[in-house]
C-alpha positions in Angstrom: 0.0 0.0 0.0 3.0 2.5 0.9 4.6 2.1 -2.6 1.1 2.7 -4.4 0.4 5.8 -2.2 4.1 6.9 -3.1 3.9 6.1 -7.0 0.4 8.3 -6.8 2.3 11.2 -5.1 5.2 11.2 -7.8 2.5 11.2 -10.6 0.6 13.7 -9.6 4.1 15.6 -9.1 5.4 14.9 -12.2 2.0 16.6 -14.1 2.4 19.0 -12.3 6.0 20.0 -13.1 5.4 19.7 -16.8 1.9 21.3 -16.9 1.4 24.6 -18.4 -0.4 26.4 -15.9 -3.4 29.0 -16.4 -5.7 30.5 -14.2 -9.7 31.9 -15.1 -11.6 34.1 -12.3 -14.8 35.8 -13.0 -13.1 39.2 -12.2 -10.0 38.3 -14.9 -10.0 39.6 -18.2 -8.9 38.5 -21.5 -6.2 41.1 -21.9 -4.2 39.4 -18.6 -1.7 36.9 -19.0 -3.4 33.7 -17.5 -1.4 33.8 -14.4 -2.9 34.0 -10.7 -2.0 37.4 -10.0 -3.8 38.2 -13.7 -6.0 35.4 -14.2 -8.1 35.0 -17.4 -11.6 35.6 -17.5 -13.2 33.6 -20.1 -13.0 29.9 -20.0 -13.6 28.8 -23.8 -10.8 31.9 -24.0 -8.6 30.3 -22.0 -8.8 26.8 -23.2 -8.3 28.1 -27.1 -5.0 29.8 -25.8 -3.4 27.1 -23.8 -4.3 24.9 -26.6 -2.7 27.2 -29.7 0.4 27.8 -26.8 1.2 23.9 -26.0 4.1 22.4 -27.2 3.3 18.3 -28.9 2.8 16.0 -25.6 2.1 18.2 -23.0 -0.1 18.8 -19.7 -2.2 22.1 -19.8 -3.7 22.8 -16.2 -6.3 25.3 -15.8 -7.3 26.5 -12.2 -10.9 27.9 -11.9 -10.7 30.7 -9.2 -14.0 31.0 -7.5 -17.3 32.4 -8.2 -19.7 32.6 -11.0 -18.8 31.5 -14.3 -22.2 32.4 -16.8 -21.8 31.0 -20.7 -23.9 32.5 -22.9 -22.8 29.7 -26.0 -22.3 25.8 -25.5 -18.3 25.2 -24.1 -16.6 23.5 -27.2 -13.7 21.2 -27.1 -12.4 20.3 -30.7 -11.1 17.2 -30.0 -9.0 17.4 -33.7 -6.8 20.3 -31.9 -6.1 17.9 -28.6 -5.3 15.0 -30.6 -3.2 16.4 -33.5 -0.5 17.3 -30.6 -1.5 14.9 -27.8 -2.1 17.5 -25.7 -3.8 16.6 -22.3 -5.6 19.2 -20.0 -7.0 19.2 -16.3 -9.5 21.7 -15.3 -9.8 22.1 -11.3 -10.8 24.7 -9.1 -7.6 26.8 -7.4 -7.1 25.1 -3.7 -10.5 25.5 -1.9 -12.4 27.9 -3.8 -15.4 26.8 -5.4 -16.0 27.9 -8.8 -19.8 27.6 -10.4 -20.1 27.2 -13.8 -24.1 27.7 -15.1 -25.3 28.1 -18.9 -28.6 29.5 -20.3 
């Protein structure tokens, strides 16, 4: 059991190293660089720009700070763009903050 729990810690670890990290918050904006000091605000935004930014073969993470996220339109993920460069991306909310995403 110790060396499963150990092999789980170093994955996790190791995605994180190698992950491009971006950050959405309902009070971001689209002109900010995607960092958590000048988080995005849009998520379909932010996807479509850590997607055109990834190298072939790598991790994209993207935090959701909290609050309200509204989408007007459907969220699209062309799976064509993941696939062509094996990209793979986690979406999560930032540490305990609880991000609510709600469509019309």
């Amino acid at each position: 059991m110790k060396i499963v729990n150990i092999a789980i810690v170093f994955l996790i670890h190791a995605f994180s190293i190698n992950a491009q990290e971006y950050f959405v918050s309902p009070l971001g904006s689209n002109n900010n660089k995607g960092t958590i000091d000048a988080p995005f605000k849009d998520l379909q935004y932010t996807m479509e720009r850590a997607i055109k930014s990834a190298n072939d073969n790598s991790s994209i993470q993207i935090y959701l700070r909290g609050g309200s996220y509204f989408l007007d339109s459907s969220f699209i993920i062309k799976s064509d763009e993941i696939s062509n460069k094996n990209i793979r991306i986690n979406f999560s909310a930032w540490k305990a903050e609880k991000p609510i995403i709600s469509g019309g």
